[in-house]
N, C-alpha and C positions, 0 to 999 in steps of 0.2 A: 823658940817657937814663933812663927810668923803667924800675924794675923792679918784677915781683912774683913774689913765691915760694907757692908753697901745698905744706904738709908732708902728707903720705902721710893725714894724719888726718882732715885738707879736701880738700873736693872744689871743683875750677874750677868744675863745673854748677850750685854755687848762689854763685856771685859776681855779684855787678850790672856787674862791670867790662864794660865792651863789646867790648873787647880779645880778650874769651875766648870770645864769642860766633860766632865764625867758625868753630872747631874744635871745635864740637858735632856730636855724629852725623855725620860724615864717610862712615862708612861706608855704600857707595853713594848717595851722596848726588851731585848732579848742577853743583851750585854754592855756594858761599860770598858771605854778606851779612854785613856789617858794620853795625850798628842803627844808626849814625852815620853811616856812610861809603859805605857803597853796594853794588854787587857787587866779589867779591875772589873769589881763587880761591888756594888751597892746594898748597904745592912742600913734600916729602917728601923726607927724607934731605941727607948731606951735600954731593953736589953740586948737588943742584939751590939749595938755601937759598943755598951758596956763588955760583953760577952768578945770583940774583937778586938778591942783595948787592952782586956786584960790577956788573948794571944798575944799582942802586939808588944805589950812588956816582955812576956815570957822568951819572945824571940821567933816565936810561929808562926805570925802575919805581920807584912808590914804594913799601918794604917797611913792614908797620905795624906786624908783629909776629915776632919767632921766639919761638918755643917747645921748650926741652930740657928733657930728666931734668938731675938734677946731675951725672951724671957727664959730660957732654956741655957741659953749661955754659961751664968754661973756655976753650974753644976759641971760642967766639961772644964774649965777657962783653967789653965793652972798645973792640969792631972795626964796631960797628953805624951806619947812618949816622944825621942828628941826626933826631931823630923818632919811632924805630922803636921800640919797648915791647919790653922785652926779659921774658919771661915763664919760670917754670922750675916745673916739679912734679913730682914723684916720680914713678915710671915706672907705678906702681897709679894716680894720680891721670890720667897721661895714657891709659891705658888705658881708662880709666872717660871720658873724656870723648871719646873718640873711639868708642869702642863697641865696640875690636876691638884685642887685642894688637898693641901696636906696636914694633919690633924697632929703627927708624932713627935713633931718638935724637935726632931735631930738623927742625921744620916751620917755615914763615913761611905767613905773610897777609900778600898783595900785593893792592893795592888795582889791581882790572881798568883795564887802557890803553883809552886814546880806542878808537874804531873805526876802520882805514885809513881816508882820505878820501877823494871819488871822483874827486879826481885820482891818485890813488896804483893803485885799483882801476885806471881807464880807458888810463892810461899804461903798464902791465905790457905787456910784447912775451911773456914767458912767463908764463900763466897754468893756474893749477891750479881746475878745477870739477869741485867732488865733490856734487850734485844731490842724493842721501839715502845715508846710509850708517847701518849697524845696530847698526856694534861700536865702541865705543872706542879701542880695543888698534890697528883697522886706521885711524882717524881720526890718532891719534898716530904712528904708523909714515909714514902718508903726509906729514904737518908735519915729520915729522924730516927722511926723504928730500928734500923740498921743500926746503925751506928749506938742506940742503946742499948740494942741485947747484945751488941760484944760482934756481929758480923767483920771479921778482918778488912773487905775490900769491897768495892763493888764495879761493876763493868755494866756499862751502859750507853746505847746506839743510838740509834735515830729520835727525832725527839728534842726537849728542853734541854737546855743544860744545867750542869750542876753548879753552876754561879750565876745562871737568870736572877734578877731580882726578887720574882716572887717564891723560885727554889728557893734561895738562902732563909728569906723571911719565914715559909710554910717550914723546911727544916731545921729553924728557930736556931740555927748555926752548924749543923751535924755535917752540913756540903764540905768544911775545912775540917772536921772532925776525922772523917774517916775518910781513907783511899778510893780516891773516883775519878777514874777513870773513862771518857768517854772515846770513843775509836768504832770506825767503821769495819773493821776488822776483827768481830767479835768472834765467828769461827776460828780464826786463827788464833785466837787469845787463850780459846777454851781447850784446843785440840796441844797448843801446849803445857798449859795448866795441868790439864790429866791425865800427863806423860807420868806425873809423879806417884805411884801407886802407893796407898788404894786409892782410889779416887773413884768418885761417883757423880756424874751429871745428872738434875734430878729436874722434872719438868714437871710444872702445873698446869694441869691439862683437864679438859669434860670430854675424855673419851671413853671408851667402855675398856680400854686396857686399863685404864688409872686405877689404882690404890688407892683405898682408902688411907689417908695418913697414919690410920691407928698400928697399918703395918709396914710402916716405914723405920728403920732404924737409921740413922743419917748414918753415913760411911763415916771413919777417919779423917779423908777429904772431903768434902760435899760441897757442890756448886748447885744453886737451887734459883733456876730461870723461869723467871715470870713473864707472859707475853701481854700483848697490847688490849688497852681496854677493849676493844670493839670484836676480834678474833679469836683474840688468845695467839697461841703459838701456831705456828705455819707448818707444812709438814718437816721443812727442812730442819728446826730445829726441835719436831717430834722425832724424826730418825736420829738426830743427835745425841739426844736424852736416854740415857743408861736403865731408866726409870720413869715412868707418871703417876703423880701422885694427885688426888683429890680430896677435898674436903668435903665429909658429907652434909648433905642439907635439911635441913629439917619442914618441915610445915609449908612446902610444896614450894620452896625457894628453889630456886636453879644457879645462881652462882652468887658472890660477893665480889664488891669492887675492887678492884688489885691492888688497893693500898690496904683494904683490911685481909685480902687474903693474906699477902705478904707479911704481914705483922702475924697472923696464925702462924703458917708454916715458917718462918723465919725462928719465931718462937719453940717451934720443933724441932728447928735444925739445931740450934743450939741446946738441945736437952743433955742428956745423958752422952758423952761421949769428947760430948764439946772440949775444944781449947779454953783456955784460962780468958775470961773477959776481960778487956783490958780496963785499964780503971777511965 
C-alpha cells in the first residue's frame, strides 16, 4: 500500500500524482475523473469510506484512494485493501484542495461500477423510473428508500446522477447498492421491459383519472414512475402509464415531495405480491 503525505506547507493542487486529482474542486462539482482511470465518484466521512471499504474487500467496488487529516489517519493506516493509495494532508491542505471547509475527516475515490446489464434492467418485477428529476437531495433519498424495501432496479433520466457526490453521500451508499441505471432513452427501456407479461406501468400523477392507492394492487411486474418535482409527469409519459395512482391528502394538503411520495408508493409496491427482498 503506497502512501503519501503533504504537510500544511504543500499543497496536493500542485502534485502531478493522479491519485489527487479526483478531489479537486469537489465543491458542487457533478462527478469525479480519475486522469488514468476513468470516472470515480467521491464517499465523504466515516461511514460511507467505511461502508466502501468493506465492498471493496468483498470484491464489489474498487477503492483507489482515501484521503485523511492526521488526526484521522490511524483509524484507516493499515486496514485498506491491496491497491488502494492511502493519501493524508493536513486539514489546511484538504481544505484548499477541495475548495470548501471540511469537517469529516476522511474521503475515498472509487473507481465507478459497470452499468447494470439489460438483463438485470429487464428482469426486475419491481422497478423504480424517475424520467427527470431537479434536486439531488431527492435523487438520493429515492436510492436510499429503494434500495431498502427490496426495489430490483431503477431507471433514471435527466437530472443528477447516481454517483454525484452529494447523491452517494444523501443515499448514505444505496447509488452501488442497487442497479441504476441512467440513459436518455427511458421509453425505449420501458416499452421493452413490459414486453414481459404481466406487466404493469404505473404512474404518480394529480389527475382526476388517478387512483386512490388504496386501489392499487401492484401487478406481478410493476414499474412505478415518478415525475419531476415542479410538474409531475408530462403527457407523454401519462399515455404511457397503464395506470395512475394518487395518494390521498388530508388536511387540505395537495401533494408531497417526491422523495416522500416515492418512499409511500414504493412501499406499496412491494406489499403483498412482492418478489423476495433481497437481503
Amino acid at each position: 500500500m503506497n502512501q503519501s503525505f503533504f504537510p500544511s506547507q504543500k499543497s496536493p493542487l500542485d502534485s502531478p500524482d493522479p491519485d489527487w486529482r479526483p478531489y479537486l474542486h469537489l465543491f458542487g462539482s457533478r462527478e469525479a475523473v480519475h486522469p488514468e482511470i476513468g470516472p470515480c465518484f467521491i464517499c465523504e466521512g466515516r461511514y460511507l469510506v467505511e461502508e466502501a471499504l468493506k465492498a471493496a474487500h468483498s470484491g464489489d467496488l474498487r477503492v483507489l484512494s482515501v484521503l485523511t487529516t492526521p488526526r484521522f489517519a490511524p483509524q484507516f493506516h493499515g486496514s485498506l485493501p491491496d491497491g488502494t493509495r492511502f493519501l493524508v494532508a493536513e486539514e489546511a491542505s484538504v481544505n484548499g484542495l477541495l475548495g470548501f471547509q471540511f469537517h469529516r475527516g476522511v474521503l475515498c475515490c472509487v473507481q465507478r461500477p459497470p452499468e447494470p446489464s439489460e438483463e438485470c434492467i429487464l428482469s426486475a418485477k419491481r422497478l423504480l423510473v424517475l424520467p427527470r428529476l431537479d434536486n439531488v437531495d431527492n435523487l438520493g433519498q429515492l436510492l436510499r428508500t429503494a434500495a431498502a424495501l427490496g426495489v430490483e432496479a431503477v431507471l433514471t433520466g435527466k437530472g443528477p446522477g447516481p454517483f454525484d457526490r452529494r447523491t452517494v453521500r444523501v443515499s448514505m451508499g444505496a447509488a452501488w447498492r442497487i442497479p441504476v441505471l441512467q440513459t436518455d432513452e427511458l421509453f425505449s427501456w420501458i416499452q421493452r421491459w413490459r414486453a414481459f407479461e404481466p406487466s404493469e406501468v404505473v404512474g404518480a400523477a394529480l389527475t382526476n383519472s388517478a387512483k386512490g392507492i388504496q386501489q392499487w394492487t401492484p401487478a406481478p411486474r410493476t414499474a412505478l414512475v415518478l415525475g419531476p418535482e415542479d410538474k409531475g409527469l408530462d403527457g407523454d409519459w401519462l399515455a404511457l402509464c397503464d395506470r395512475l395512482v394518487v395518494i390521498p391528502m388530508a388536511r387540505h394538503m395537495d401533494s408531497l415531495n417526491v422523495a416522500a411520495a416515492g418512499a409511500i408508493l414504493m412501499h406499496w409496491m412491494m406489499g403483498p405480491g412482492a418478489t423476495t427482498q433481497p437481503e
